[in-house]
C-alpha positions as CSV (number, residue, x, y, z in Angstrom):
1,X,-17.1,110.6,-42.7
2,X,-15.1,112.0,-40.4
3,X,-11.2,112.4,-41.1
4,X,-8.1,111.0,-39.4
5,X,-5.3,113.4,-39.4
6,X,-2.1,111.8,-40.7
7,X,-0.2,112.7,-37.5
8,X,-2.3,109.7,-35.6
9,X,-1.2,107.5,-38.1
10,X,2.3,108.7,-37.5
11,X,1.8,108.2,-34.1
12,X,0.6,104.1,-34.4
13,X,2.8,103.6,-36.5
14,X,5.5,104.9,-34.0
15,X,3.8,102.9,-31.3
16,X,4.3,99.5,-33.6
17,X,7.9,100.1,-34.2
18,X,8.9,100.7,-30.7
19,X,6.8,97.7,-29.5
20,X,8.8,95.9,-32.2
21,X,12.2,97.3,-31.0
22,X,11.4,95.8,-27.4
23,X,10.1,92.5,-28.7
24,X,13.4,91.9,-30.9
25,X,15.7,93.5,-27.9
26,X,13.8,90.9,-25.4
27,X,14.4,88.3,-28.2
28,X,18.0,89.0,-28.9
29,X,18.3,89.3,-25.1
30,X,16.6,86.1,-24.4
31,X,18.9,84.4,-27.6
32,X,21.9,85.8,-25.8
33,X,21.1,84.0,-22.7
34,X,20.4,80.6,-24.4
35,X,23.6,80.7,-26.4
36,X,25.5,81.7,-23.4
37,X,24.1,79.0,-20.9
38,X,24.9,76.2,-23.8
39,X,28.1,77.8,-24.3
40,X,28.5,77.8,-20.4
41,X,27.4,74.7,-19.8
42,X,29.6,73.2,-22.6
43,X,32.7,74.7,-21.1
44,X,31.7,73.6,-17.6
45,X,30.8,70.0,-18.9
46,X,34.2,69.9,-21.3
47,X,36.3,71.1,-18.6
48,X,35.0,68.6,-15.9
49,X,35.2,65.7,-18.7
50,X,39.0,66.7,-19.6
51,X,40.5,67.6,-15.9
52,X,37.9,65.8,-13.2
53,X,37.0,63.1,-14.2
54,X,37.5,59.8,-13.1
55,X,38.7,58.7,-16.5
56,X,41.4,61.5,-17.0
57,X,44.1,59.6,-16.8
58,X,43.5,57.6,-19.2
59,X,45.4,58.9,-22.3
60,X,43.4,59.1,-25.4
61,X,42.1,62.0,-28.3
62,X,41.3,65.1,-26.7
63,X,38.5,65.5,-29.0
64,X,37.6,61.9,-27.5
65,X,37.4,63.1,-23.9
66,X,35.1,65.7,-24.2
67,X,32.3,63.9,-26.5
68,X,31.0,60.4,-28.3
69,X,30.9,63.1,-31.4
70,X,34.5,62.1,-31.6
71,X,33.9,58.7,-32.6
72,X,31.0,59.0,-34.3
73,X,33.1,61.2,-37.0
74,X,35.2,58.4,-37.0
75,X,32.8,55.8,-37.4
76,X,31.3,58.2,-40.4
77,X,34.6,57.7,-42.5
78,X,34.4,53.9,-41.9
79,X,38.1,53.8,-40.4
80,X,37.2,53.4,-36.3
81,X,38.8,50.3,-36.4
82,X,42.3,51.5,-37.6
83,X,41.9,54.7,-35.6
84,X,41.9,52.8,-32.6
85,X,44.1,50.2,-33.3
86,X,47.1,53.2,-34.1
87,X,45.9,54.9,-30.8
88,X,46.5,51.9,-28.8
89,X,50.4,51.4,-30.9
90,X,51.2,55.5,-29.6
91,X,49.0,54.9,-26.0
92,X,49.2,50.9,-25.3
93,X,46.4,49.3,-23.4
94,X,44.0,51.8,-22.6
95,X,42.8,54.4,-24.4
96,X,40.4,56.8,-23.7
97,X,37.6,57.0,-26.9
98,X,34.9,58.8,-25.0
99,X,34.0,60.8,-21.9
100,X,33.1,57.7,-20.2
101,X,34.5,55.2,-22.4
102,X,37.8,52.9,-22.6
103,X,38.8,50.8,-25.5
104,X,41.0,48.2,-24.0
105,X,43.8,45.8,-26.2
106,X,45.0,43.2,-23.4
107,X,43.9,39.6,-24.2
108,X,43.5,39.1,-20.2
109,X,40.6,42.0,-20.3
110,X,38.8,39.3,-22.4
111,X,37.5,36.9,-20.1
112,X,37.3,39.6,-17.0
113,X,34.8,41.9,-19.3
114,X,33.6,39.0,-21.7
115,X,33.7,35.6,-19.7
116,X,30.6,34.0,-18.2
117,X,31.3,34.9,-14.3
118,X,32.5,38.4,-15.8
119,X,30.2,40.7,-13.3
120,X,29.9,43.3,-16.5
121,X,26.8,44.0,-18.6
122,X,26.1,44.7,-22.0
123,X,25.3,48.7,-22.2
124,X,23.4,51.2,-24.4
125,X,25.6,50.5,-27.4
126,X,23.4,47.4,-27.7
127,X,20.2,49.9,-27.5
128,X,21.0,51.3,-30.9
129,X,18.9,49.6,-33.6
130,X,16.2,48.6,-31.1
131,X,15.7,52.2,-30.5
132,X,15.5,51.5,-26.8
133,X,12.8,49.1,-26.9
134,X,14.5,45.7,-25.4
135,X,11.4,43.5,-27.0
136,X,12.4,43.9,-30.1
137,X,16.2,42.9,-29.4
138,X,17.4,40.2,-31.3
139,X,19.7,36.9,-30.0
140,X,22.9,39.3,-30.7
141,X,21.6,42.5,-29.3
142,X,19.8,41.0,-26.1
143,X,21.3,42.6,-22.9
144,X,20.0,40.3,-19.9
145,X,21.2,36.6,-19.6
146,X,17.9,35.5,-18.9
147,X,16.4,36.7,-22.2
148,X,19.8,35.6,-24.2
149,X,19.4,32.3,-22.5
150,X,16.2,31.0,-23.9
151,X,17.0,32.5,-27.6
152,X,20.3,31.2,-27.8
153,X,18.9,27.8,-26.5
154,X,16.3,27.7,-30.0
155,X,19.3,29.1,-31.9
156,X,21.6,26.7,-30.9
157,X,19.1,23.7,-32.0
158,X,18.6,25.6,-35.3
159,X,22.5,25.7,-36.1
160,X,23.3,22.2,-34.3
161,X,25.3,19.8,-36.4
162,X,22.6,17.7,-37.1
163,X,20.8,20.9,-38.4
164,X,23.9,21.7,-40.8
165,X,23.7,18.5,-42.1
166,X,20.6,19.0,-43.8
167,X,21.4,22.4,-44.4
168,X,24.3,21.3,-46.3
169,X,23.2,20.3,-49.8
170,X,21.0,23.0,-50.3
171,X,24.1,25.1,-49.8
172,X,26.3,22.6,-52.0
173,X,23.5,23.7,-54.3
174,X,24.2,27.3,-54.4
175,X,27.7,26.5,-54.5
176,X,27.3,24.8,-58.0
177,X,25.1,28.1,-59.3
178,X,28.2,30.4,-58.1
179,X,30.8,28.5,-60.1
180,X,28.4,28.6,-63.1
181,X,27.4,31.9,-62.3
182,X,30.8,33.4,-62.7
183,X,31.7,31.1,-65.4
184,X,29.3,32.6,-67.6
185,X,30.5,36.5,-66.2
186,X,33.8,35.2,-67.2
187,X,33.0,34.8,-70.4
188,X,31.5,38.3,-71.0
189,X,34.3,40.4,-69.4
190,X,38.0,38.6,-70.3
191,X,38.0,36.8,-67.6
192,X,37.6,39.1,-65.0
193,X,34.9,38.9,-62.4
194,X,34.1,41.2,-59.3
195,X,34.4,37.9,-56.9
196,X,33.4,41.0,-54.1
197,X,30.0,41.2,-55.8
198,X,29.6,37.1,-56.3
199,X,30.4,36.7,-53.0
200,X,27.2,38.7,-51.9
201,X,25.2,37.1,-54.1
202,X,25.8,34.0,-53.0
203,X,25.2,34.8,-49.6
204,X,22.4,36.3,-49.7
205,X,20.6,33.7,-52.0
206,X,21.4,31.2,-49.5
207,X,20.4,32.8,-46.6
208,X,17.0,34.0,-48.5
209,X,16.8,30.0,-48.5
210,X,18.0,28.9,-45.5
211,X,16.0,31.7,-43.7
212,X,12.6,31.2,-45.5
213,X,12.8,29.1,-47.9
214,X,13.0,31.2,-51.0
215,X,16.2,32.7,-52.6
216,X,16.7,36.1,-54.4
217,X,17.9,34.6,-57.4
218,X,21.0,37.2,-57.3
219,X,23.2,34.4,-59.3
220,X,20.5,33.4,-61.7
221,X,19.8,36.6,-62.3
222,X,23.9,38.0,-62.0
223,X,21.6,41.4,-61.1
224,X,21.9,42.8,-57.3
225,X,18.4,42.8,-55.3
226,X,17.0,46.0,-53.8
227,X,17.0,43.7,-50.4
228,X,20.9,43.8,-50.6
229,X,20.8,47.4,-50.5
230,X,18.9,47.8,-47.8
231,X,21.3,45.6,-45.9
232,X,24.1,47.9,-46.5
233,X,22.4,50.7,-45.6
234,X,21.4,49.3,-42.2
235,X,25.0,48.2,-41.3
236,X,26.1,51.9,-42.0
237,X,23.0,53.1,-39.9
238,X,23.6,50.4,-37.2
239,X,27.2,51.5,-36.7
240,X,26.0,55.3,-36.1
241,X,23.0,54.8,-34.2
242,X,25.4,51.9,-31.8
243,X,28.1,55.0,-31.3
244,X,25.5,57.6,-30.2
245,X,22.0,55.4,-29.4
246,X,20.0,58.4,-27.9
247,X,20.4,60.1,-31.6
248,X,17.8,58.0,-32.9
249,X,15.1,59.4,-30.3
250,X,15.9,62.9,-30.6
251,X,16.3,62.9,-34.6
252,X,14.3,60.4,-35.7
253,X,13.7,62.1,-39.3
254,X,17.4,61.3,-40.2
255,X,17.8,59.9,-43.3
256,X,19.7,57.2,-42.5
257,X,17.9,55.9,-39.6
258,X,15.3,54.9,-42.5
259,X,17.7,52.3,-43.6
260,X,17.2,50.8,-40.5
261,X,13.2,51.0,-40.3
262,X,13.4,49.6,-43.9
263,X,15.2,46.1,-43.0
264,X,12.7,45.7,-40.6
265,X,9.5,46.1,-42.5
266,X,11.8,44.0,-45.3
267,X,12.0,41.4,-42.4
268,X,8.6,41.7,-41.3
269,X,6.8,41.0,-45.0
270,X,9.2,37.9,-45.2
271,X,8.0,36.6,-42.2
272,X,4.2,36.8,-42.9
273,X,4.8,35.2,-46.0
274,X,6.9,32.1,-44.2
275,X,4.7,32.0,-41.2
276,X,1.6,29.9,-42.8
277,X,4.0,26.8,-43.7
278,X,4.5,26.4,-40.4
279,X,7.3,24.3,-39.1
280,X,7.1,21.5,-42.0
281,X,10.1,22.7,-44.0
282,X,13.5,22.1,-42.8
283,X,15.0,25.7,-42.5
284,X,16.3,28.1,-39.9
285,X,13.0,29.9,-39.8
286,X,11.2,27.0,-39.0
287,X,13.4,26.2,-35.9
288,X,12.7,29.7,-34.4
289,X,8.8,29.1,-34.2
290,X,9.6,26.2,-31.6
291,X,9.8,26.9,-28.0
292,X,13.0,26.8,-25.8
293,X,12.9,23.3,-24.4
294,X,14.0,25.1,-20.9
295,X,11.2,28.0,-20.0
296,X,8.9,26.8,-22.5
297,X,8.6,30.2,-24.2
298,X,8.3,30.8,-27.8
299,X,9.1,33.8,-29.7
300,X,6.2,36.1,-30.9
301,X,5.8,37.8,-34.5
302,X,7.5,40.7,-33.6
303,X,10.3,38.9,-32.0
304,X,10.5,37.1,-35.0
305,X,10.6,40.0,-37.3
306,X,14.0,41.3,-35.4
307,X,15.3,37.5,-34.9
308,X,15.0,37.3,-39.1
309,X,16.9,40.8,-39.1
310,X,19.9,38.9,-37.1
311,X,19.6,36.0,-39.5
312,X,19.9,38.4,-42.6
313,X,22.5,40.5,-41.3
314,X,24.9,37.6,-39.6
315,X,24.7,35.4,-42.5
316,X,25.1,37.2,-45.5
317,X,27.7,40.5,-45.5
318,X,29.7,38.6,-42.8
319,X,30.3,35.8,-44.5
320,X,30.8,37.3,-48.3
321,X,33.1,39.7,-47.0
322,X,34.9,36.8,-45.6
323,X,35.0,35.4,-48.6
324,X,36.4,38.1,-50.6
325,X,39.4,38.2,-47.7
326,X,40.3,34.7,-47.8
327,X,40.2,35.2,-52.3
328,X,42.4,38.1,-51.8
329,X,45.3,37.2,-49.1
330,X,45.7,33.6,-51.0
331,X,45.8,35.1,-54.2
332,X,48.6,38.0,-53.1
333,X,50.2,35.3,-51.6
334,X,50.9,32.6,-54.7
335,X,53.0,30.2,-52.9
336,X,50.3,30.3,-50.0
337,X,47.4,29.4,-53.4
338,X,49.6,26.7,-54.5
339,X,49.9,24.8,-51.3
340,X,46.1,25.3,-50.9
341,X,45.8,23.6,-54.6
342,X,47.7,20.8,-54.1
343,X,46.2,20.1,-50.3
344,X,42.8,19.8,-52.5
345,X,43.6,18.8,-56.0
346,X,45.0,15.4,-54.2
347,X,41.6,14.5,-52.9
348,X,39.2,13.3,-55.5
349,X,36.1,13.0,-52.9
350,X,32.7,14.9,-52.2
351,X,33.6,18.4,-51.4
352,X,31.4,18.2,-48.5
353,X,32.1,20.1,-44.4
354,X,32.7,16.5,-43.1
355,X,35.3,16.2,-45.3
356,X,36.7,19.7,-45.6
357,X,37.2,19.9,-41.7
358,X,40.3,17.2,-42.2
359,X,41.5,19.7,-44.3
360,X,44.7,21.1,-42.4
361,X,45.1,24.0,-44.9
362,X,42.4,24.8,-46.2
363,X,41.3,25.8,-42.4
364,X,44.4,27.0,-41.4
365,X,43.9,29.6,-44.4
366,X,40.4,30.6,-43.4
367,X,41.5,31.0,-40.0
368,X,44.4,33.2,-40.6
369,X,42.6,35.6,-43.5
370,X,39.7,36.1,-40.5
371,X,42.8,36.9,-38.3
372,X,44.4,39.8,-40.4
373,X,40.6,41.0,-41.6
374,X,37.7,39.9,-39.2
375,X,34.7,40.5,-40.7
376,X,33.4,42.4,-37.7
377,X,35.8,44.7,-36.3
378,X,35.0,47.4,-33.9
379,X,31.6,46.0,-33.0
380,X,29.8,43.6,-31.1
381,X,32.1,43.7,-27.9
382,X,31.0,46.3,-25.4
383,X,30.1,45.7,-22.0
384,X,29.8,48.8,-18.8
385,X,32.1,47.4,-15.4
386,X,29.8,47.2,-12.1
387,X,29.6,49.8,-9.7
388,X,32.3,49.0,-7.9
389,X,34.8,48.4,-11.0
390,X,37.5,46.3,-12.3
391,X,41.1,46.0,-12.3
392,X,42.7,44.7,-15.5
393,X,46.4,43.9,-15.2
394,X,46.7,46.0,-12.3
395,X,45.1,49.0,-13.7
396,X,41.7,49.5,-12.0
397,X,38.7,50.9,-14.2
398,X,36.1,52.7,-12.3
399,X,32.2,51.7,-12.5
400,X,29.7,52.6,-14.9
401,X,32.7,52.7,-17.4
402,X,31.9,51.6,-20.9
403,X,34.6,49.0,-22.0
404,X,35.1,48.0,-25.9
405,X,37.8,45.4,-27.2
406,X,37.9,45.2,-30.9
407,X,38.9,42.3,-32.6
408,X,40.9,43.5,-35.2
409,X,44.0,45.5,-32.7
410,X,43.6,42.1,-30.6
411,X,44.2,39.8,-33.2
412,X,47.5,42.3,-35.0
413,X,49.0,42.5,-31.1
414,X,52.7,41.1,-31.3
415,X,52.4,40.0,-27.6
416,X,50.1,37.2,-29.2
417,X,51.2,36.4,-32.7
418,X,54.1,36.4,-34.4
419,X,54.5,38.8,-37.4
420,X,51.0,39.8,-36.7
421,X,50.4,41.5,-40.1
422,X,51.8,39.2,-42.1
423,X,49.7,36.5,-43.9
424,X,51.1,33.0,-42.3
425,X,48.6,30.0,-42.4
426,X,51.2,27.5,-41.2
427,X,51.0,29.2,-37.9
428,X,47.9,27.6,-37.1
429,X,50.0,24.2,-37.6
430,X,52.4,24.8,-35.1
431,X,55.0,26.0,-37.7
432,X,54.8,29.3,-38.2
433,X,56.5,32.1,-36.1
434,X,55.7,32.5,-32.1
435,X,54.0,33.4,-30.4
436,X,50.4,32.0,-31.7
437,X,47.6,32.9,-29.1
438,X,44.9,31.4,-30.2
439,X,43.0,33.0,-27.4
440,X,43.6,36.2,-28.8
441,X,41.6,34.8,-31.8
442,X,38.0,36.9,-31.2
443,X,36.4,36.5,-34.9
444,X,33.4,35.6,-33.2
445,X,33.6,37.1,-30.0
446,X,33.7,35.6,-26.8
447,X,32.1,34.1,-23.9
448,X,28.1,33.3,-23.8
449,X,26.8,35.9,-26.3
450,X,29.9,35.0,-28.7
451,X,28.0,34.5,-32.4
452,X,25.5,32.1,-32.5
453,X,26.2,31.4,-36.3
454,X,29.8,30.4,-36.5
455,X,29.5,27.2,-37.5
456,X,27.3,28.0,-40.5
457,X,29.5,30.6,-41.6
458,X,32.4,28.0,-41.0
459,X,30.9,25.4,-43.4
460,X,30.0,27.7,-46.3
461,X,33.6,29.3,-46.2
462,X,35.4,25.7,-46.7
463,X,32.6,24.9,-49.0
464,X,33.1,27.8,-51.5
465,X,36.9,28.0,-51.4
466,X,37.8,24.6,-51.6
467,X,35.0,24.4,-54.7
468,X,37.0,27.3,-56.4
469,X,40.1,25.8,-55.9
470,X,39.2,22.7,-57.7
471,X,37.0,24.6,-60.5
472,X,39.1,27.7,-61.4
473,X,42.9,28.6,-61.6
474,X,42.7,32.5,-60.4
475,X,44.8,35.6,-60.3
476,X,43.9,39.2,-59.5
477,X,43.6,41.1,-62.8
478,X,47.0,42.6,-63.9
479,X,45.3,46.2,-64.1
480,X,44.3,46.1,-60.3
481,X,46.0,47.8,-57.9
482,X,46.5,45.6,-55.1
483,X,47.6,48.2,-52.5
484,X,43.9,49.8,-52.9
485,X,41.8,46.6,-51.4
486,X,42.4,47.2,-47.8
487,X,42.4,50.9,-47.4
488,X,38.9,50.3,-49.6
489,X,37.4,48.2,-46.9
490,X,35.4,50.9,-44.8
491,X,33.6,49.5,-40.9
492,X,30.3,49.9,-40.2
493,X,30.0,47.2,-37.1
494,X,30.9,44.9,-40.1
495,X,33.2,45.5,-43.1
496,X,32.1,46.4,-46.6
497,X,31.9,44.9,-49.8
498,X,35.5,46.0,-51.9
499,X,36.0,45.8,-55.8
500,X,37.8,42.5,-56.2
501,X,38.4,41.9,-59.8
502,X,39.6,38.6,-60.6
503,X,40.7,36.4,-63.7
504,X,39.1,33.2,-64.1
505,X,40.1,30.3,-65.7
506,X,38.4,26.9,-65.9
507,X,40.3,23.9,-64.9
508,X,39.9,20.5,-66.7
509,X,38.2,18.6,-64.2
510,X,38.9,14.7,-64.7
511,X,36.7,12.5,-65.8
């Protein structure tokens, strides 16, 4: 066997080590470059964004200017809403909340952006959820007219007055199992019941009804469903994807994108297991297998799938958290409960919607608690101006510009209400202070894609409270601190469920 001196070995290993040295110099070299092309392209981008563009003089965050990062921060604490609202008090109409973004507060931007001749378009916010793939966008999230038209005409039909009528007692029905529901939590706790948490139950056992024809038996069972979860965890994934849509494509292992692919395969199983009865019962579900009397078309299964993901999502957080707003502001507000009480305790009638809508309080009161807390407030209302822009009360807004008006700094403007943050039903009967707007009231947006489901929400809200009012006298629990509620409310499109602890007490109902 012949031997190697150890010298060679010296030598390769000498070879390896150099070779190594240039590989990690090339590397480091090659690292260098990256890091300073991003970094040079980041300054060249962030400078042109601040000082070029054609949206620098719009006043705004600086942070805001240079990247959508800004607001998705923002969006990740759950205050958007109030951030803007305080930037448009220090900046006024326009404010600058992206690099190619306005948020606008001036009721006359409504119908320009919003209204049905309004040459703007829904944008890429509306992409979010979808992940880019318009088929699967719902009623809500459908960006073409064309496409909106037919699936608002079927939705429309399924939440016409005639529909809501036999809607009605089945909801009357669920009202009953509330008041016995927290009744019996009453009884466990000294009174006090998280109305917050009833609220959603009730809600979403109706709309499990009213959607396909089985509830989730949340106020039998006074136990929250895994379903209801899931819908919480979309809203907050909905809100982040809508800020930055293209984050969904590029980082599609984020955790809480799976919130979102977990509503939809919750909406899809529900749908297979409605589809074989067909159109014979008499439920929402059973109006969207119908075709749009105009175009003749019909919606397929995967269209359905997302249309049930609307339905869920419109008609069960928006409404309890609704709810919970109009329990809180009346009951802050004694003299405001005591009107209420004596507007309902005087009628001794059916407590039904055809009824309730001659109630002058009782709506004035709904209407007002939407006002100070709409249920959706930074969302929904985006559109991008044409080419060749806009002008808005003289200021022009160039093309390609992505526009957002939020309900909640509209509706707390003191150009259109009087004492805009204070709690004043009587406004809505021409007796409270001026001015009173109601144009500047955008609960449910505005204009043709304005929510297809407002009546239903409507009905269930005078339902429930005037049902309360006659069943219960109620006060927030002593140990609560009322200043906590609102700050507690976080945004995520729409508004979180808030501890709402409540003291119950039966009234003697006459005989």
């Amino acid at each position: 066997m012949v031997s190697i001196p150890l010298c060679y070995y010296g030598a390769v290993v000498t070879a390896l080590v150099r070779i190594l040295y240039r590989v990690i110099t090339l590397l480091c070299h090659f690292v260098d470059l990256f890091a300073w092309n991003i970094l040079k392209d980041s300054l060249s981008v962030g400078i042109y964004r601040r000082f070029f563009h054609r949206l620098r003089h719009f006043p705004g965050p600086f942070g805001a200017s240079l990247t959508k990062f800004w607001a998705f921060y923002q969006v990740t604490k759950g205050n958007y809403f109030k951030t803007v609202a305080d930037l448009h008090r220090e900046h006024g109409d326009f404010v600058r909340v992206g690099p190619r973004e306005l948020d606008v507060c001036n009721l006359s931007a409504v119908n320009t952006v919003f209204g049905s001749t309004s040459p703007c378009l829904k944008g890429a916010w509306y992409d979010g959820t979808h992940m880019g793939d318009p088929s699967t966008a719902h009623v809500q999230l459908e960006k073409t007219h064309e496409g909106h038209g037919w699936k608002r005409r079927i939705w429309d039909v399924a939440l016409a007055s005639k529909s809501l009528r036999d809607y009605e007692p089945r909801v009357l029905r669920y009202v009953d199992k509330l008041l016995d529901a927290v009744k019996r939590e009453s009884q466990k706790n000294d009174g006090v019941v998280d109305m917050g948490l009833y609220f959603s139950f009730f809600t979403f056992d109706v709309m499990g009804d009213l959607a396909f024809g089985e509830s989730f038996h949340m106020l039998e069972d006074g136990k929250t469903h895994d379903y209801m979860k899931i819908v919480q965890g979309y809203a907050v994934a909905n809100a982040l994807i809508c800020t930055i849509p293209w984050i969904a494509s590029i980082f599609p292992w984020l955790p809480k994108l799976e919130a979102v692919e977990s509503l939809y395969r919750f909406a899809r199983k529900r749908v297979i297991d409605r589809l074989p009865f067909g159109e014979k019962p008499t439920d929402v579900f059973s109006y969207l297998l119908r075709e749009d009397r105009v175009t003749k078309q019909k919606y397929t299964q995967k269209q359905l799938d997302v249309e049930c993901v609307a339905l869920i999502i419109g008609g069960s957080d928006t409404t309890s958290s609704s709810l919970a707003s109009i329990s809180y502001f009346l009951m802050t507000h004694p003299e405001k409960l005591d009107k209420l009480k004596a507007e309902i305790h005087a009628y001794d009638g059916p407590l039904d919607h055809a009824n309730l809508a001659k109630f002058p309080y009782l709506n004035a009161v709904i209407k007002e608690s939407l006002r100070l807390l709409p249920p959706i407030r930074s969302g929904m209302m985006h559109r991008v101006t044409p080419p060749e822009g806009i002008t808005i009360e003289g200021t022009f807004i160039p093309g390609n510009v992505n526009i957002g008006i939020g309900s909640y700094e509209v509706q707390h403007d003191p150009r259109y209400w009087g004492k805009p943050d204070d709690f004043i039903p009587e406004r809505w009967l021409g007796e409270g202070p001026e001015p009173c707007d109601r144009n500047a009231y955008l609960v449910f947006s505005y204009g043709p894609f304005s929510c297809v489901g407002k009546h239903l929400a409507y009905m269930e809200l005078c339902n429930v409270v005037a049902a309360f009012i006659r069943a219960f006298d109620m006060e927030l629990d002593p140990k609560y601190d009322v200043s906590s509620y609102i700050p507690s409310l976080k945004d995520a499109v729409i508004s979180s469920r808030a501890y709402l602890p409540v003291v119950l007490k039966p009234r003697e109902q006459k005989a």
